[in-house]
Residue, then its C-alpha position, 0 to 999 in steps of 0.5 A: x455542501x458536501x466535500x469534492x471527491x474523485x473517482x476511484x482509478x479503479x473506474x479508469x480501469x473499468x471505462x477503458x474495457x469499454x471504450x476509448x481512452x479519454x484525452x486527458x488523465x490526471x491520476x494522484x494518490x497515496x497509493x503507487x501501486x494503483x497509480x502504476x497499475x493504472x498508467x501500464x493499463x493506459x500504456x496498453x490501451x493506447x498502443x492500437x492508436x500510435x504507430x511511431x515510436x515519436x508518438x509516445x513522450x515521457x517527461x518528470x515534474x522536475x525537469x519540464x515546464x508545464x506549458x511545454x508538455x501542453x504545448x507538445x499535448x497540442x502539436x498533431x502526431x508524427x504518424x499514428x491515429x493519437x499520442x500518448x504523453x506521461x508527464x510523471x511527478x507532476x506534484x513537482x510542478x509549481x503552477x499547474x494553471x495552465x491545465x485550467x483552459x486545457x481540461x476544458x479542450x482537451x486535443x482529442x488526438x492526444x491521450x495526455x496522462x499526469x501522474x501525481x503522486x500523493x494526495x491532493x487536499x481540496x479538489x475544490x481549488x483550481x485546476x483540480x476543479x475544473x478537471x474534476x467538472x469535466x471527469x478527468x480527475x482520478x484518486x489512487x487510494x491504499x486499499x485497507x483491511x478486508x478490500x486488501x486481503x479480497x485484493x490478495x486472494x484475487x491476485x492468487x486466483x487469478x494465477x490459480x492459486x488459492x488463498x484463505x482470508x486467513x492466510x491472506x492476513x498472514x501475508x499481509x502481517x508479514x509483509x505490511x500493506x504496500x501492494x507493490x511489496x505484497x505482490x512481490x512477495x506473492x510472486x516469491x510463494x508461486x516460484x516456491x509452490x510449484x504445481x501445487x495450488x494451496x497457499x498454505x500457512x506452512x508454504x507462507x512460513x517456510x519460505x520467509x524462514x528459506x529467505x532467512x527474513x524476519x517477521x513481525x511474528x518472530x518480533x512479537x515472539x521476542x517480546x513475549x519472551x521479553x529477550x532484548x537484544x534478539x527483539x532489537x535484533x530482529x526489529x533493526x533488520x526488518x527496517x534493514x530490509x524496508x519494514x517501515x517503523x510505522x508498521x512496527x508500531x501499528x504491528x505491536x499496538x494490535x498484539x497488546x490490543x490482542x493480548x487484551x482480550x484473551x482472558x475475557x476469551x478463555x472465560x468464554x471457553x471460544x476454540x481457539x480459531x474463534x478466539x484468534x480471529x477476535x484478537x486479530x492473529x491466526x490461528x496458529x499463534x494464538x498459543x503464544x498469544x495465551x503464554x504471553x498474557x501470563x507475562x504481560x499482566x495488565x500493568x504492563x499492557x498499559x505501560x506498553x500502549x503508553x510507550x507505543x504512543x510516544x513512539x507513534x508521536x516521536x515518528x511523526x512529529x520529530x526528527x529522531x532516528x527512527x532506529x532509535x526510536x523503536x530500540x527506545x520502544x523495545x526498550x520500554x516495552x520490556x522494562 
């Protein structure tokens, strides 16, 4: 029997511009942009339906019985046509039974949206089930690879902007795949831009230089340097500033993945805009790419996966600081 999943929230999104909203939503995910994003189109949606400020009630998993909340879902509104209730948190409710007999009858003169933020491993187990029976379940997955940088070039043209896929991954390299983040950081490019419409490499650049942010670009320069302390240096403030360590170790496996591949690339003779999209970098930096492979022979490249491993194993399945576990890895990188 093939395993239960939910529909996308993007599918929320879509229903809504034809219809009414449902009585009741149960939103989770890993991704809290997508959650986010849903729950202000749902704000939206419901406004036409409520008049008094009574009818709308926010409340958190940590602080309010289930029962209660239900109990709320089923009292008639103050004034207006429907009530909308968010029960945010909700993972932090310990028995969510009572939404059993509720997603059955749901009040219809209630919009009852249950936030639960991270994901739900069987949607076979109750009350998961039974509100996926009666379509009120929705999943808010991360979007990766190419779905995220179509993502980021939509966003930009929606605000007339253009963006390549190149420079999209540009972006996304720089800023990591936290669609919160990536937006932000769109919003920081189109205050910068101007009237001008290209988001160009050069636009992307000089504005994470006038921040004075670092990047993974300067890190993996560092390193193919191999110049210690300014690789530490720059990998601490990247965290300081909310670089996950997860993205540094992702980051570095793809560089030496890449390295890998250059010299089979130079003997194929590919200009280099071919050979940069292969090795996953753009264009711009596939010279670095070259000089640093005379550094790194292969004996180092393996000594480096095999750092990049540990490190990846001592972030998920230790307690170590992860400050030092990624001066560690800088550390044996350039033994």
């Amino acid at each position: 029997m093939p395993q239960l999943k939910a529909p996308s929230v993007l599918d929320v999104l879509k229903k809504l511009k034809k219809g009414k909203p449902l009585p009741l939503y149960y939103l989770f995910g890993e991704d809290s942009y997508g959650l986010d994003n849903t729950l202000a189109a749902l704000e939206e949606a419901a406004k036409p339906f409520i008049l008094s400020d009574f009818d709308k009630e926010i409340y958190y998993g940590e602080d309010k019985d289930l029962q209660e909340v239900l109990n709320a879902a089923s009292t008639f509104p103050f004034g207006s046509e429907k009530k909308l209730i968010i029960f945010k948190e909700f993972e932090k409710v310990r028995d969510k039974k009572g939404l059993i007999p509720y997603s059955k009858s749901p009040q219809e003169f209630t919009i009852l949206v249950l936030i639960h933020n991270g994901s739900i491993t069987n949607l076979e187990a109750e009350p998961y089930k039974t509100m996926s029976q009666h379509e009120f379940i929705f999943e808010a997955k991360e979007l990766k690879g190419k779905n995220l940088l179509v993502w980021l070039i939509n966003l930009a043209e929606s605000k007339g902007k253009i963006l390549t896929e190149e420079n999209a991954q540009l972006i996304v390299d720089i800023a990591g795949e936290n669609r919160n983040i990536l937006e932000s950081q769109l919003e920081k490019i189109f205050t910068f831009l101007g009237d001008k419409k290209e988001i160009t490499y050069d636009v992307i650049t000089s504005l994470s230089s006038s921040l004075k942010e670092y990047n993974v670009f300067d890190l993996q320069n560092a390193i193919a340097r191999k110049d210690k302390s300014n690789a530490l240096k720059i990998a601490i403030s990247m965290m300081d500033k909310g670089a996950e360590p997860t993205f540094i170790i992702h980051m570095l496996t793809r560089y030496f993945t890449g390295l890998v591949r250059v010299n089979e690339l130079k003997e194929q003779n590919l200009p280099d805009q071919a050979a940069a999209r292969v090795v996953g970098t753009h264009p711009y930096y596939y010279k670095d790419y070259l000089k640093a492979r005379t550094i790194y022979p292969d004996d180092k490249i393996f000594n480096a996966a095999q750092a990049l491993l540990k490190a990846d194993l001592s972030i998920k399945t230790t307690s170590t600081d992860e400050k030092t576990v990624i001066s560690l890895l800088i550390a044996e990188i350039l033994q």
